[in-house]
NUTORNU-70579 format. One record per atom (N, C-alpha, C): atom name; x, y, z; chain. Coordinates in steps of 0.001 Angstrom, whole numbers, m for minus. Atoms other than C-alpha are relative to their C-alpha. Example, Ala and Ser with C-alpha at 12.3 -4.5 7.8 and 13.67 -1.06 7.14 Angstrom:
BEGIN
+------+---------+---------+---------+------+
! loro !      xx !      yy !      zz ! segu !
+------+---------+---------+---------+------+
!    N !     890 !   m1190 !       0 !    A !
!   CA !   12300 !   m4500 !    7800 !    A !
!    C !     900 !    1200 !       0 !    A !
!    N !    m820 !   m1190 !     m60 !    A !
!   CA !   13670 !   m1060 !    7140 !    A !
!    C !    m770 !    1090 !     730 !    A !
+------+---------+---------+---------+------+
//
This chain:
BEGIN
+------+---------+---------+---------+------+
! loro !      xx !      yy !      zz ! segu !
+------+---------+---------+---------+------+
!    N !    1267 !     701 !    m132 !    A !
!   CA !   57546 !  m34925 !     897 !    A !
!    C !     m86 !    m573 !    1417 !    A !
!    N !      82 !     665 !   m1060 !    A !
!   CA !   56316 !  m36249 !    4179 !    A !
!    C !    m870 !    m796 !     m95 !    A !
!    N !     701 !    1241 !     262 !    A !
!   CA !   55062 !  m39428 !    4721 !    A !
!    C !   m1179 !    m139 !    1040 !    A !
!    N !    1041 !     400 !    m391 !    A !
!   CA !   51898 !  m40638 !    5845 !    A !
!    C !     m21 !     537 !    1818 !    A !
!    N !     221 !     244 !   m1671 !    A !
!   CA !   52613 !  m41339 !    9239 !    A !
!    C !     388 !    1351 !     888 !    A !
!    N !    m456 !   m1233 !    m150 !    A !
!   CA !   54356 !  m38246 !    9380 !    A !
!    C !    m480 !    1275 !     345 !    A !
!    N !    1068 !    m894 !     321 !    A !
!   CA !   51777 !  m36151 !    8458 !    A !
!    C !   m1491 !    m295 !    1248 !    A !
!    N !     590 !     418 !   m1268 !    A !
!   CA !   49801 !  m37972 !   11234 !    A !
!    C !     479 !     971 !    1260 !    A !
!    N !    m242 !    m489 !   m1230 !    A !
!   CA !   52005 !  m36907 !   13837 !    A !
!    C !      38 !    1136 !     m30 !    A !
!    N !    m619 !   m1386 !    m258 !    A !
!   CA !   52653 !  m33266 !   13099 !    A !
!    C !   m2007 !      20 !    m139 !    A !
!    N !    1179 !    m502 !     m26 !    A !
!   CA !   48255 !  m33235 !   12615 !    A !
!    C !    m278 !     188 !    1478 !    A !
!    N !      63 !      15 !   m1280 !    A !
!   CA !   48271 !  m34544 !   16491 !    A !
!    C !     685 !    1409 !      69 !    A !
!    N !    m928 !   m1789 !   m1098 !    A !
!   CA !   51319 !  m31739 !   17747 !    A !
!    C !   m1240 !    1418 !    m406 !    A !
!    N !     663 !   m1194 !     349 !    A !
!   CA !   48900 !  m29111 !   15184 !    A !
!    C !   m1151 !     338 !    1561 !    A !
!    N !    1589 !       4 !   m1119 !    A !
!   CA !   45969 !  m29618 !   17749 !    A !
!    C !     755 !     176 !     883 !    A !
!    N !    m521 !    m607 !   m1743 !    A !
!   CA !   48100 !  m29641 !   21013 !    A !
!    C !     634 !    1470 !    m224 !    A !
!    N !    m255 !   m1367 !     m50 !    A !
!   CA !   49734 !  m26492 !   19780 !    A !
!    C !    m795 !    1262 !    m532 !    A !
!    N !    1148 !   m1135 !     305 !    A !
!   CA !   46599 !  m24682 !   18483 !    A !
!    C !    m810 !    m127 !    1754 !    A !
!    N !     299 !     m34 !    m935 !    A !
!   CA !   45517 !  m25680 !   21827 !    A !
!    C !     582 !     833 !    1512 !    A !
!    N !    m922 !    m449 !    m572 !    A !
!   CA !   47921 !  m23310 !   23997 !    A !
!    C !     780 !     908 !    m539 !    A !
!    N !    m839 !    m620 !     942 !    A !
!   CA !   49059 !  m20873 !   21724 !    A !
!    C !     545 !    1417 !     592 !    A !
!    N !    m697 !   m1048 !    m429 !    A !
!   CA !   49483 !  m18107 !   23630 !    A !
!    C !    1481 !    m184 !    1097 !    A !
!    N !   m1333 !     323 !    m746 !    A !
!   CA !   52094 !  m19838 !   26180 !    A !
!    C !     968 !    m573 !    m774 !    A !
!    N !   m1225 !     251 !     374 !    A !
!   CA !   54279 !  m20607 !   23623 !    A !
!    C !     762 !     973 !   m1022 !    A !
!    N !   m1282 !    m894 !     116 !    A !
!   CA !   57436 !  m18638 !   22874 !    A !
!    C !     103 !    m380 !   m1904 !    A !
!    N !    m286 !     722 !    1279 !    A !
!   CA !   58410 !  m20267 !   19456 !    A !
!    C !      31 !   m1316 !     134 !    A !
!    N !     114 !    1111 !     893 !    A !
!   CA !   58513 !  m23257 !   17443 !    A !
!    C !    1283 !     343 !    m888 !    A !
!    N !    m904 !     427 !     799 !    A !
!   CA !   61727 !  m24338 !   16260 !    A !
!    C !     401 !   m1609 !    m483 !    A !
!    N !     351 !    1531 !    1263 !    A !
!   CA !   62141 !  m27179 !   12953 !    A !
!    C !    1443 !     392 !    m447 !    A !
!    N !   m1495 !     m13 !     700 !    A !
!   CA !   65528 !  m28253 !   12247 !    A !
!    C !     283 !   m1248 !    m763 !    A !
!    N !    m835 !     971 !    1331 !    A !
!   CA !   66506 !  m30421 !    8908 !    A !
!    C !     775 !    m892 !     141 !    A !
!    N !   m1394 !     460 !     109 !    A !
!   CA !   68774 !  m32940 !    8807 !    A !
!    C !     512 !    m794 !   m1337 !    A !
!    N !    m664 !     962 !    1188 !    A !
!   CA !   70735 !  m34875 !    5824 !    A !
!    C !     726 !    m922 !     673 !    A !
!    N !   m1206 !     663 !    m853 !    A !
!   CA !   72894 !  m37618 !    6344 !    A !
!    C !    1404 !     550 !   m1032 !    A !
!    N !    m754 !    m881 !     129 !    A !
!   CA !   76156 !  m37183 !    4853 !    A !
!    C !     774 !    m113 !   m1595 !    A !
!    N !    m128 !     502 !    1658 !    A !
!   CA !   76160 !  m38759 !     922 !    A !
!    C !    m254 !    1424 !    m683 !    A !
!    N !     553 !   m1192 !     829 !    A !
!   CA !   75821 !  m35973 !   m1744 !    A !
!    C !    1382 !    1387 !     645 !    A !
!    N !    m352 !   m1414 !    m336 !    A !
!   CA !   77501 !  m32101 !   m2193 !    A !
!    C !    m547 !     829 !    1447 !    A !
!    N !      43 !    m424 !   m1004 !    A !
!   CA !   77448 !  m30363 !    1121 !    A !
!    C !   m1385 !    1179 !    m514 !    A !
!    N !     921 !    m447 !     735 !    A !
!   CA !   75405 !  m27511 !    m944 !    A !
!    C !   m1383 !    m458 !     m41 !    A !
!    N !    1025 !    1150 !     374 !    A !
!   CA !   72750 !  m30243 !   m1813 !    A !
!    C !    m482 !    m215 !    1322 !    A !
!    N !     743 !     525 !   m1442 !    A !
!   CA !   72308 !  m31445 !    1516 !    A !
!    C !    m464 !    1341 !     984 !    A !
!    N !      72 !   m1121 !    m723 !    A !
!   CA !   72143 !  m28078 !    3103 !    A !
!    C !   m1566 !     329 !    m248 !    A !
!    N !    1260 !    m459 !     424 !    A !
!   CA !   69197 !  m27044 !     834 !    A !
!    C !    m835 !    m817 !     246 !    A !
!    N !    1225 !     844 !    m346 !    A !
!   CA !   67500 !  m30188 !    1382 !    A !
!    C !    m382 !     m91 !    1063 !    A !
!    N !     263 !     m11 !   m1769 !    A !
!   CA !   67439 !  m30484 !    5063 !    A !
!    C !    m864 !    1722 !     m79 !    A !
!    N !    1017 !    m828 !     245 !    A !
!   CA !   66056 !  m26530 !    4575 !    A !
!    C !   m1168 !    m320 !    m283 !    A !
!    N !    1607 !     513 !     843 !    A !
!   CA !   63459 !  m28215 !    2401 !    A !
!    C !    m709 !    m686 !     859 !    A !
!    N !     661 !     906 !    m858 !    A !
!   CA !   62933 !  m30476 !    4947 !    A !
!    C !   m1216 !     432 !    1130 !    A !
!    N !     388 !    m702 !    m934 !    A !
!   CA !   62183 !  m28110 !    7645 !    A !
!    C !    m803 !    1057 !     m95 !    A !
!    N !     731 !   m1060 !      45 !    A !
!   CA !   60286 !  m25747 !    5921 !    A !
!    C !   m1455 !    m869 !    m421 !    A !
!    N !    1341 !     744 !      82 !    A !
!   CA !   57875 !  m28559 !    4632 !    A !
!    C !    m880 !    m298 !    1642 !    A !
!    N !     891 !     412 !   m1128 !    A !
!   CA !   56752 !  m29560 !    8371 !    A !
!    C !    m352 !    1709 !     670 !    A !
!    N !     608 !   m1007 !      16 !    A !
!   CA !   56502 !  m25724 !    8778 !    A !
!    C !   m1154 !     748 !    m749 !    A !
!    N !    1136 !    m242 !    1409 !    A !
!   CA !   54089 !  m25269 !    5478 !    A !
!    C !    m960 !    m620 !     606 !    A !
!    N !     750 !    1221 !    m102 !    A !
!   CA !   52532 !  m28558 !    7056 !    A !
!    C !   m1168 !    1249 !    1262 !    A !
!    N !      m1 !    m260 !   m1145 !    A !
!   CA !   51789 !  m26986 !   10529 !    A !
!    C !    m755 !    1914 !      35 !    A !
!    N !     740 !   m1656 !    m483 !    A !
!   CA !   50679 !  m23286 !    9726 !    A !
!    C !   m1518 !    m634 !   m1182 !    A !
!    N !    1994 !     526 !     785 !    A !
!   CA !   47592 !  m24984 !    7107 !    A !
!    C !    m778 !    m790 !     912 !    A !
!    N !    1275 !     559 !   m1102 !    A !
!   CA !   46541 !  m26821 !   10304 !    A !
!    C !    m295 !     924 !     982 !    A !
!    N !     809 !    m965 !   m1183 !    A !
!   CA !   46088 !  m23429 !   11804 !    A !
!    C !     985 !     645 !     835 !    A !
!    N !    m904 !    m571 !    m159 !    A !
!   CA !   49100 !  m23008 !   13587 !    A !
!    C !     722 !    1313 !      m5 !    A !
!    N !    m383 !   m1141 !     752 !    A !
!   CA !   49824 !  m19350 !   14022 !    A !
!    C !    1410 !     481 !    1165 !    A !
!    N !   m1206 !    m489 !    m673 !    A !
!   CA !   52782 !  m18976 !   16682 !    A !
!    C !    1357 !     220 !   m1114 !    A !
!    N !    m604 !       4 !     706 !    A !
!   CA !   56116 !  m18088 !   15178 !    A !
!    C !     896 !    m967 !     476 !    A !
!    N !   m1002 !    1468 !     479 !    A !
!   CA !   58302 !  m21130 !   13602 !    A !
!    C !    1029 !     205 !    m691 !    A !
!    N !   m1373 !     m49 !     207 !    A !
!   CA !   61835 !  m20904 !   13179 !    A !
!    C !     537 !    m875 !    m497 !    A !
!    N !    m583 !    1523 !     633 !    A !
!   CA !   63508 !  m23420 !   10525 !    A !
!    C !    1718 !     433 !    m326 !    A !
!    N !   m1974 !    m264 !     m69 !    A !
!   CA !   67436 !  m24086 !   10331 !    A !
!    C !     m52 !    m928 !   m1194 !    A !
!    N !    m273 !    1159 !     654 !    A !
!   CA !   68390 !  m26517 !    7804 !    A !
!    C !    1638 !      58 !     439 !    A !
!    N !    m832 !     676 !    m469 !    A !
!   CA !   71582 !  m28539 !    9238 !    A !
!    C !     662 !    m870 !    m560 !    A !
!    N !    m729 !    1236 !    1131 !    A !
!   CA !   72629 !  m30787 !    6307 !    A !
!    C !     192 !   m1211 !    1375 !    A !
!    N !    m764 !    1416 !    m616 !    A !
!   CA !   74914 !  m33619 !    8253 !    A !
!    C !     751 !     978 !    1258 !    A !
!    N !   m1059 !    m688 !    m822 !    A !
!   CA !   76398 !  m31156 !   11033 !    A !
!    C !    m392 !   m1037 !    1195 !    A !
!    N !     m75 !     430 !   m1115 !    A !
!   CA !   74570 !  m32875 !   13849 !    A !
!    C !   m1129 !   m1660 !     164 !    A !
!    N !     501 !    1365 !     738 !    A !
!   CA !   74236 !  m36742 !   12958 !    A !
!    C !      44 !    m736 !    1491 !    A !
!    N !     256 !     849 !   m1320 !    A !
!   CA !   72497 !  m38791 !   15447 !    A !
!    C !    1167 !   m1256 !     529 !    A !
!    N !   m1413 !    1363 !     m57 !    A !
!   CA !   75757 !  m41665 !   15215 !    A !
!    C !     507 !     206 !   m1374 !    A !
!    N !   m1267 !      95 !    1014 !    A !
!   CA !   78412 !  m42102 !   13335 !    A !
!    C !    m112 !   m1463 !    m986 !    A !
!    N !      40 !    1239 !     735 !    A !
!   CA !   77568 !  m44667 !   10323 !    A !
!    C !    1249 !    m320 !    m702 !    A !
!    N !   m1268 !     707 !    1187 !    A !
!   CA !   80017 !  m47016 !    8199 !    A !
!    C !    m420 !     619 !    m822 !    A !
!    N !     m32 !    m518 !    1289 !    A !
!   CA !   80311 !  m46167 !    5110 !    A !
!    C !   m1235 !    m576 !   m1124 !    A !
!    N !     499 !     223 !     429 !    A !
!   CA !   77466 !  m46105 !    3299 !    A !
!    C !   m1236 !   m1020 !     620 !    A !
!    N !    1420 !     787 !    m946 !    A !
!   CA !   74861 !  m47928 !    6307 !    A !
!    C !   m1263 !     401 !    m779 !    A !
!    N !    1372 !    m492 !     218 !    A !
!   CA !   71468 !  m47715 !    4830 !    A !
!    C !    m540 !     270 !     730 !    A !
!    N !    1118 !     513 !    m928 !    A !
!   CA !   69730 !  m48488 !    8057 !    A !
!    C !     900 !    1672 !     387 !    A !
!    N !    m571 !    m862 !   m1015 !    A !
!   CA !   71804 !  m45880 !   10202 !    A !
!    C !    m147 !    1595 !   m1241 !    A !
!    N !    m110 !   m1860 !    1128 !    A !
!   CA !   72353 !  m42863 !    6963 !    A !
!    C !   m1641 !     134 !      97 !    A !
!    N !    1489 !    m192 !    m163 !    A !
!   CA !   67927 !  m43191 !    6903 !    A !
!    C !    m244 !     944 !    1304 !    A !
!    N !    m299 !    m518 !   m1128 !    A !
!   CA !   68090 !  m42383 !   10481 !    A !
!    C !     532 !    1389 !      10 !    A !
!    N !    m661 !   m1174 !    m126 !    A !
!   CA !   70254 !  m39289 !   10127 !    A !
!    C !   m1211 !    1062 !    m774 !    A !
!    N !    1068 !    m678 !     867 !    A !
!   CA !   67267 !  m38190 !    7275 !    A !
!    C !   m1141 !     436 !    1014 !    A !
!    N !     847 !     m56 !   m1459 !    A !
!   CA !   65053 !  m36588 !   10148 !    A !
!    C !    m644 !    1663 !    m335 !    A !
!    N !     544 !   m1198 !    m234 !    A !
!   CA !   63171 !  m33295 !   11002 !    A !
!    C !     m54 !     m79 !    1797 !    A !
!    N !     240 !     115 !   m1579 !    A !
!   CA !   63095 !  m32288 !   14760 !    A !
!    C !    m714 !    1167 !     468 !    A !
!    N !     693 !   m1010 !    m409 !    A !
!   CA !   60657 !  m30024 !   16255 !    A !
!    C !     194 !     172 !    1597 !    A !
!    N !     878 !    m430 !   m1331 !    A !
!   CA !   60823 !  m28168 !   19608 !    A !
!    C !    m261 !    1063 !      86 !    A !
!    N !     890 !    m897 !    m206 !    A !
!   CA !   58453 !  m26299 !   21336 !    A !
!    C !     491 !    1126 !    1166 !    A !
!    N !     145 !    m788 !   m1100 !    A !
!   CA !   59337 !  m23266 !   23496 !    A !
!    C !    m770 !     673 !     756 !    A !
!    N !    1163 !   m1025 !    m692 !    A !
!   CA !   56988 !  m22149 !   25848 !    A !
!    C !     807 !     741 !     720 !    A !
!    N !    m425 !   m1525 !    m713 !    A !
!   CA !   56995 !  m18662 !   27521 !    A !
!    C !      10 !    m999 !    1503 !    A !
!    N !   m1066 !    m188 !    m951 !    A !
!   CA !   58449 !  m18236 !   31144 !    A !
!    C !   m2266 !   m1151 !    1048 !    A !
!    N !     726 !     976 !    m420 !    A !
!   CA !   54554 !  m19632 !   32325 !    A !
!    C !    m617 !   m1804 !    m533 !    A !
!    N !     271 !    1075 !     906 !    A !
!   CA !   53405 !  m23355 !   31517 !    A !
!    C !   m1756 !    m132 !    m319 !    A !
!    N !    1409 !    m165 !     893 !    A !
!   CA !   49849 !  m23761 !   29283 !    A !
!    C !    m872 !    m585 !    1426 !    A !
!    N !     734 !     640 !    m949 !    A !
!   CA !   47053 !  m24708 !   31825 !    A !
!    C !    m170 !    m946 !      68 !    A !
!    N !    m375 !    1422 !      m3 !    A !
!   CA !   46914 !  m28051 !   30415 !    A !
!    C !    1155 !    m563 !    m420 !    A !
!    N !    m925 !     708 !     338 !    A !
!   CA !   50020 !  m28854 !   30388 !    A !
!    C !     471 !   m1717 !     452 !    A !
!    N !    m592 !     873 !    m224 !    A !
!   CA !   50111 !  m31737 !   32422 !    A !
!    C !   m1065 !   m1417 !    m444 !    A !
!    N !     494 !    1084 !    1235 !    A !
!   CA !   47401 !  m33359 !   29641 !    A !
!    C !     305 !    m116 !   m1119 !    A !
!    N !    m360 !    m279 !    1714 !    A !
!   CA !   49439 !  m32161 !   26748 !    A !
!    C !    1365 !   m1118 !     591 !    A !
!    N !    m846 !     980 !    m627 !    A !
!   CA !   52312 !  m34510 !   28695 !    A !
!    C !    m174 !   m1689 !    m172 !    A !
!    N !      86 !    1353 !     m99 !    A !
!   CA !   50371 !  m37296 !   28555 !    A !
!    C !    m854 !    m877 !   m1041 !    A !
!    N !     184 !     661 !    1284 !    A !
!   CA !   49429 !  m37782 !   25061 !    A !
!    C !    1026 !    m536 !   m1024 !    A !
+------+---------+---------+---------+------+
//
């Protein structure tokens, strides 16, 4: 499920990247878990994760191709105590980047400054 605000920001990126679509290479969405639960479990969910802001992102139009990894707990922003709420939340993430081709979009240096 993605949350509100969430769903905000990937509507903004939809528009800057329907806006430029031919200068970009791919779109890669990578999952993360933190590191509670069966390795299994977390694997598929972080997938789940990453394929939801991909589902999200091609119904706003979106037609470049989007590459999703799911990453469970392999690459955890810090190292929490045992059982941190604040810090394991944190690790619960999605990360999107954008590759553009070998030229940059014509507006790129207004897609910079939103």
């Amino acid at each position: 499920v993605i949350s509100v605000k969430g769903k905000n920001y990937l509507d903004l990126l939809s528009k800057i990247l329907r806006s430029a679509p031919a200068n970009i290479d791919r779109i890669e969405i990578k999952g993360h878990t933190d590191s509670i639960g069966p390795p299994a479990v977390n694997q598929a969910l972080s997938l789940n994760r990453a394929n939801a802001v991909k589902n999200h992102l091609i119904r706003q139009g979106v037609k470049n191709a989007i590459l999703t990894k799911g990453l469970a707990d392999k690459e955890p922003l810090q190292i929490c105590a045992d059982r941190d709420g604040a810090c394991r939340q944190n690790q619960r993430r999605v990360e999107i980047n954008v590759f553009f081709s070998a030229s940059k979009p014509e507006n790129f240096s207004q897609l910079q400054s939103k």
